[in-house]
C-alpha positions in Angstrom: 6.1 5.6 15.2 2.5 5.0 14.2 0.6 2.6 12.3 -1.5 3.8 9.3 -3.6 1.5 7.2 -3.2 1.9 3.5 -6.7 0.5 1.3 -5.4 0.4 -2.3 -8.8 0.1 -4.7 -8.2 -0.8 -8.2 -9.6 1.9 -10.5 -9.5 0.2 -14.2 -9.1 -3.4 -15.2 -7.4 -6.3 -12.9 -5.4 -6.8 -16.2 -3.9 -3.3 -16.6 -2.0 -4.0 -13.1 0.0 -7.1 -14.8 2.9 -4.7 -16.4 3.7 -3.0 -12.7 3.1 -6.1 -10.3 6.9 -6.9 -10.2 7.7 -3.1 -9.2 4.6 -3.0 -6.7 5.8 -6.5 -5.0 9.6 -4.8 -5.0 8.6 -1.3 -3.8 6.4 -3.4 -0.9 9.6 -5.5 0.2 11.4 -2.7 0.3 9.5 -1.0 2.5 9.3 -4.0 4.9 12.9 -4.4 5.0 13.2 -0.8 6.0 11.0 -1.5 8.7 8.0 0.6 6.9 5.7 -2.3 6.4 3.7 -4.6 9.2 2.0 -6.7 6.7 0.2 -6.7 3.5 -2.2 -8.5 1.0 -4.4 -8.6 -1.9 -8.0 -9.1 -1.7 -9.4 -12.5 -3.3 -11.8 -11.2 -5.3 -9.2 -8.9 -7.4 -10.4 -5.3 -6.8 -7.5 -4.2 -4.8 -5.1 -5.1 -1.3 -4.5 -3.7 2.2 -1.2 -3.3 4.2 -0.1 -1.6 7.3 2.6 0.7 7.1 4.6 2.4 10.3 5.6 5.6 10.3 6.4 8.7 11.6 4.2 11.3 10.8 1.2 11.2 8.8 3.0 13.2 5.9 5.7 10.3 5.8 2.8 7.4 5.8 0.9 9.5 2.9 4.1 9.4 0.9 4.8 5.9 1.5 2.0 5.0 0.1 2.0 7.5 -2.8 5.3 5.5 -3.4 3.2 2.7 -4.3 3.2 1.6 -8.2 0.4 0.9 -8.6 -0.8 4.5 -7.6 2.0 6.2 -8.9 0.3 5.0 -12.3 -3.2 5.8 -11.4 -4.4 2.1 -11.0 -5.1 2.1 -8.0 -6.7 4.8 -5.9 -5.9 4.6 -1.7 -7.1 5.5 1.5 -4.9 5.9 4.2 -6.2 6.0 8.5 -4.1 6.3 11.1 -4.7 3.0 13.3 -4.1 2.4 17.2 -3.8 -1.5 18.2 -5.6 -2.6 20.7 -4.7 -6.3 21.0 
C-alpha cells in the first residue's frame, strides 16, 4: 500500500460547496474507516483541503479521490502525487 496526497482546489464560490459538505465529510469517514484515509483537512483561508489517502495502486488512489463530492460535482478540482514518508 502506498500513500498518495490528494490537493482538492475549489473551482467556484466557497458557498456553492454548502449543499454537498455533509456527503463530502461522510464519503471522507468512510474512507478512513476503510482504512483508505491517513488524515485530512481544509485550508483556513477557504479555497480548498488536503488529505492523505492509502492505496493500492495509483488507479485505486485516482478513484478514491474522484469518489470525492465535491469533485464528483465539479467544485473542486484535485491533484493527486504519490508520496513516500520519510519520518
Amino acid at each position: 500500500m502506498s500513500e498518495y496526497i490528494v490537493t482538492s482546489n475549489l473551482i467556484g464560490s466557497y458557498e456553492s460547496l454548502a449543499p454537498y459538505r455533509e456527503d463530502h465529510l461522510n464519503y471522507l469517514t468512510r474512507l478512513k474507516n476503510s482504512g483508505n484515509l491517513q488524515m485530512g483537512g481544509r485550508f483556513t483561508d477557504g479555497k480548498g483541503g488536503l488529505y492523505i489517502i492509502i492505496a493500492s495502486s495509483d488507479e485505486e488512489a485516482e478513484a478514491l479521490a474522484k469518489g470525492d463530492p465535491y469533485h464528483v460535482n465539479n467544485l473542486r478540482e484535485f491533484t493527486i502525487r504519490q508520496w513516500e514518508r520519510k519520518i
